[in-house]
C-alpha positions in Angstrom: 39.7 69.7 151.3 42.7 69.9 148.9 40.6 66.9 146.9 37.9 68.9 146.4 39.7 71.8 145.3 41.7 69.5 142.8 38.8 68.4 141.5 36.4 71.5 141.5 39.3 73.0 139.7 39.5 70.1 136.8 36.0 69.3 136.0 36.8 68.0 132.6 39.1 65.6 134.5 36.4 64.2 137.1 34.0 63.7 134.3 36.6 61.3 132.4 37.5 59.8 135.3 33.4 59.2 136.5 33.0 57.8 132.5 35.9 55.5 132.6 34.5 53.9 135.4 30.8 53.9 134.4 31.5 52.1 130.6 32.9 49.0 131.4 29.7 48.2 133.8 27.3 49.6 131.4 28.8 47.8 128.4 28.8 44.3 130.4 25.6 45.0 131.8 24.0 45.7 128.4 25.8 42.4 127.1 24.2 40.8 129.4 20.4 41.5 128.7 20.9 41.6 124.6 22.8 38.6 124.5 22.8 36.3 127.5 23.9 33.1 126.0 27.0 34.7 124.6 28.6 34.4 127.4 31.7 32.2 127.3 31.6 29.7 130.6 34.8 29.7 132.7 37.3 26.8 132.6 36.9 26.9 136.3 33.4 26.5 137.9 32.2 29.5 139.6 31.3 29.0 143.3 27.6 29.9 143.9 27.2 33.1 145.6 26.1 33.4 149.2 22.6 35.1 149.4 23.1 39.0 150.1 21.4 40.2 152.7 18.2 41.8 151.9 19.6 45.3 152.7 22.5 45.0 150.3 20.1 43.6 148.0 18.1 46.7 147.4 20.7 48.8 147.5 22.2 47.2 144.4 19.0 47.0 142.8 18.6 50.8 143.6 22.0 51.3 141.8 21.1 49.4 138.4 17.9 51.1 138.1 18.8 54.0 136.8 20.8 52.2 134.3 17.6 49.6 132.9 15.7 52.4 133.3 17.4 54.7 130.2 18.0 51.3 128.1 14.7 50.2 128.7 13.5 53.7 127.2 14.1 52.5 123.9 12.5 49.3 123.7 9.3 50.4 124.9 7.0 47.8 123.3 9.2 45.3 122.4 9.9 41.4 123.6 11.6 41.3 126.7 15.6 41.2 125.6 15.5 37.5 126.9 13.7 36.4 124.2 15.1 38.7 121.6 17.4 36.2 120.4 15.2 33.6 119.8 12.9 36.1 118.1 15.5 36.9 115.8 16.1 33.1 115.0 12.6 32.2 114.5 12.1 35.3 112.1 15.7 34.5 109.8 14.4 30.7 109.8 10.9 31.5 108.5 12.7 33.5 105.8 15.0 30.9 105.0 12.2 28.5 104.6 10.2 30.6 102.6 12.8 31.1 100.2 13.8 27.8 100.6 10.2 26.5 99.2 10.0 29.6 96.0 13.3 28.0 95.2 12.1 24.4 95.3 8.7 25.6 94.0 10.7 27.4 90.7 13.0 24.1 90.2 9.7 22.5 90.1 8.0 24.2 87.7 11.4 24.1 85.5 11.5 20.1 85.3 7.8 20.5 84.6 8.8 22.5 81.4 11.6 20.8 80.7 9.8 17.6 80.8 6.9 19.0 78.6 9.4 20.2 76.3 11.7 17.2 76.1 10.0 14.7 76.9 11.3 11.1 77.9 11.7 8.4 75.1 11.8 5.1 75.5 14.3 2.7 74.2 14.4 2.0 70.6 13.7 -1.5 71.1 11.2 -1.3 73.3 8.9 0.6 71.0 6.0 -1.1 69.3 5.9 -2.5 65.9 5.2 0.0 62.8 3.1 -1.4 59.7 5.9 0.5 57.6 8.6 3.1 57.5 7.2 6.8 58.0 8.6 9.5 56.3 7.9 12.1 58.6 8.5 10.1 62.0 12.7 9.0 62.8 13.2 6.6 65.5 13.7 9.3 67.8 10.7 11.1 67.4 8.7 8.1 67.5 10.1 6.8 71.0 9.7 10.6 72.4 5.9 11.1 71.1 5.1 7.0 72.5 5.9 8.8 75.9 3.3 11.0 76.1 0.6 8.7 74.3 -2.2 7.9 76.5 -1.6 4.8 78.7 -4.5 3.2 77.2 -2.7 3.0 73.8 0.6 2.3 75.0 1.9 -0.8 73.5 -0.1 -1.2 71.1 1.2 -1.6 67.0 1.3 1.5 64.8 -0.2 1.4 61.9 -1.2 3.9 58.7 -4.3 5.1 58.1 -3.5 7.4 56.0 -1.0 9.5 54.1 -0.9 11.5 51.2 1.7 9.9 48.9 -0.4 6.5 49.1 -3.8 7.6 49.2 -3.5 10.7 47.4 -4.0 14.6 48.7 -7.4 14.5 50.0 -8.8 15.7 53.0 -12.3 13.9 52.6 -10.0 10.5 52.2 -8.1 11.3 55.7 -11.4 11.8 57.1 -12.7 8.7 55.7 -9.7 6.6 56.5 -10.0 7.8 60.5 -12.6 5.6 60.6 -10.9 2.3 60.2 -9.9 2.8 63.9 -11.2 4.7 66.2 -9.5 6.7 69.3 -6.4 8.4 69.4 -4.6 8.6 66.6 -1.3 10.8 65.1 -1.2 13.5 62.6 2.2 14.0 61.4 2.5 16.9 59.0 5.7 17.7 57.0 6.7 21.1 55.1 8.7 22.0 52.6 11.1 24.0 54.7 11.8 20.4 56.8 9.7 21.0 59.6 7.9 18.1 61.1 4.6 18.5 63.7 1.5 17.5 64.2 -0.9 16.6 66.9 -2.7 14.0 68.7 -6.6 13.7 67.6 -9.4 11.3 68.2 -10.8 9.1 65.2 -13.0 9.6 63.5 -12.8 13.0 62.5 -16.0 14.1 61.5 -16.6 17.3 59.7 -19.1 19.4 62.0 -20.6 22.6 62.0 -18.5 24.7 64.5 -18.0 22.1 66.9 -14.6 20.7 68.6 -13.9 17.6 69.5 -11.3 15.8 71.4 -10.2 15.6 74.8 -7.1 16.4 77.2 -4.8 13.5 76.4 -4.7 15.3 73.0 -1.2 17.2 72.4 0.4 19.0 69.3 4.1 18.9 68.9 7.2 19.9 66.6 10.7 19.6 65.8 11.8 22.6 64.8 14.2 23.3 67.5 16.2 20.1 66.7 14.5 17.7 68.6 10.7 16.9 69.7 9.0 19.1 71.1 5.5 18.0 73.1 3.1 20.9 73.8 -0.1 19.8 76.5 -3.2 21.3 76.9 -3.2 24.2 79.1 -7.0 24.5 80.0 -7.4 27.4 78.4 -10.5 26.1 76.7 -11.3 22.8 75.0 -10.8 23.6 71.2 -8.9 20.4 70.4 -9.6 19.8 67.1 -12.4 21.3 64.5 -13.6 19.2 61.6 -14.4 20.8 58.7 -15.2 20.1 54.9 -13.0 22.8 53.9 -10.4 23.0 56.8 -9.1 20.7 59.5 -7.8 22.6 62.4 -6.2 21.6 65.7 -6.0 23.9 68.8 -7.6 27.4 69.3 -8.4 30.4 71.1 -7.2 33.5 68.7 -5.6 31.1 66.6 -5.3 27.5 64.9 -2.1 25.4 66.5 -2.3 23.7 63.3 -4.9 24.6 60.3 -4.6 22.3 57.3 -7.0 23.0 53.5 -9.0 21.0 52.1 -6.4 20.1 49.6 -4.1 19.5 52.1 -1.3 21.6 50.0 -1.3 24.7 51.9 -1.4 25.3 55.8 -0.4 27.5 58.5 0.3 27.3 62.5 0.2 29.9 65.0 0.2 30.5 68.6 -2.9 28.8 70.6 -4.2 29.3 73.7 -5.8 25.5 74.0 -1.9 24.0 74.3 0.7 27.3 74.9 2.3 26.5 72.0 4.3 28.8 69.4 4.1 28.2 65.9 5.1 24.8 65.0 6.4 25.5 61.8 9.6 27.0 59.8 6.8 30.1 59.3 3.1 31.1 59.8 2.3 29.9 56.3 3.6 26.6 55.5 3.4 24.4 52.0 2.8 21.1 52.8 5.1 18.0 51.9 3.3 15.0 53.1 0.7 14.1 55.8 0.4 11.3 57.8 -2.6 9.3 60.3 -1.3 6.5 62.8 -3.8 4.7 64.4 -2.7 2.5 67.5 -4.1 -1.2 66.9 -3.6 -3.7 69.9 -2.9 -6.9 68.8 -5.9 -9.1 68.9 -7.2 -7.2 65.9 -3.8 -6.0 64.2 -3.9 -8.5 61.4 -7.8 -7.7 60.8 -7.5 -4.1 60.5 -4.3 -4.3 59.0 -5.6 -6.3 55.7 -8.9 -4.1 56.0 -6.6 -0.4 55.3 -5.0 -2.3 52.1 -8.0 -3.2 50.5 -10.4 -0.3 51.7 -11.6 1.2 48.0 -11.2 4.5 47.6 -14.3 6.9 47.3 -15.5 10.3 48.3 -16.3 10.8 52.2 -19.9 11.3 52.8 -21.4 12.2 56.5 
């Protein structure tokens, strides 16, 4: 009787005392169901429980219902608690993953670029003979641009079909001179602002009516920056290179990579779509210094075409 009074007079302290008691179940209860494998395993093994009987059973059960009953109110639709964890797991890993694979995906495409850009060159010495020294073409450049040359031409000897300070400034002579060999064959162009590029064609060039020709192991490239730089066809289109009597022009789609006059003084270079390059010169507008045409002999018939490109007469090209 007295305990009833104390308490009916101090509610405020029967409803502490009724909490203090209730939080330390309900906060190892809910540990329980969030995160069951969280719990740390005693030094000493635990003695398995006796079976309760099944009155003492339900009447715990009856006591933790009320309990599952308001957490459970909040997860209405969700994975039961027991797999919670692992669903948690399973979602951060397929994140990590996918970020994992953009990242590998973006280093990728960044040694893709930097190998397009760069390129690889060989070892001096292990580069093919020249017929003679180009002015336009160091060592350097040489070994980087014999990377990207199409296998089938790999290895063979270099040699000049063409260039303007021996053959004189003609374009009808480069075309002409393409034919002494034909398939791939080097354009090296030099300004008078020291900028050396050029492109990779496919003897002979013939002047056509509004017609490309060429193919994808073509490529235009520059040294502007410092060192070579090798731009490949994108796929854009398939404007490799346009022969012309008045023009000879490599690369397109709103503008030439390379376009050269018929004098073959004056030129310019822009962006194309056909290789995703910028402009390949100092400038837009370029003057030019020398031009050059390698063609890529193999060695059966090195000697033969060789003697033929020192005593081919000079005339005007005629198609």
């Amino acid at each position: 009787m007295n305990r009833r009074l104390h308490w009916g007079s101090n509610p405020e302290s029967l409803q502490k005392s009724l909490r203090s008691k209730s939080l330390p179940f309900v906060s190892d209860l809910t540990t329980v169901i969030l995160n069951p494998i969280s719990v740390k395993p005693s030094k000493h093994p635990t003695p398995r429980p006796h079976p309760l009987p099944e009155d003492a059973s339900e009447s715990k059960t009856s006591q933790l219902e009320p309990i599952a009953e308001e957490y459970t109110g909040h997860l209405a639709g969700e994975p039961d608690t027991s797999s919670f964890t692992a669903f948690l797991f399973s979602l951060l890993s397929s994140s990590e993953s996918g970020n994992n694979a953009k990242l590998d995906k973006q280093n990728d495409n960044s040694d893709q670029m930097d190998g397009q850009l760069s390129g690889n060159p060989v070892a001096l010495g292990d580069l093919p003979d020249i017929s003679e020294p180009s002015l336009l073409l160091s060592e350097k450049t040489r070994g980087t641009l014999y990377d990207s040359l199409p296998a089938l031409v790999q290895g063979r000897k270099w040699l000049l079909l063409y260039s303007t300070w021996r053959h004189g400034i003609s374009l009808s002579t480069l075309y002409r001179r393409s034919m002494l060999w034909p398939g791939p064959c080097l354009l090296a162009v030099g300004d008078r602002k020291g900028a050396v590029f050029g492109g990779l064609v496919e003897a002979p060039l013939r002047p056509t009516t509004k017609k490309y020709q060429g193919s994808n192991s073509t490529f235009v490239f520059t040294n502007t920056p410092g060192y070579p730089v090798i731009f490949h066809p994108t796929g854009a289109n398939r404007y490799f290179t346009l022969c012309s009597t008045a023009f000879l022009a490599i690369g397109g789609g709103g503008h030439f990579a390379i376009y050269l006059d018929s004098d073959l003084l004056n030129g310019s270079s822009s962006v194309s779509e056909t290789y995703g390059n910028p402009c390949l010169a100092h400038s837009e507008a370029f003057e030019v210094k020398e031009v050059e045409l390698w063609g890529f002999v193999h060695g059966s018939r090195y000697e033969e075409i060789l003697d033929l490109s020192r005593t081919e007469a000079p005339g005007i090209c005629r198609f």
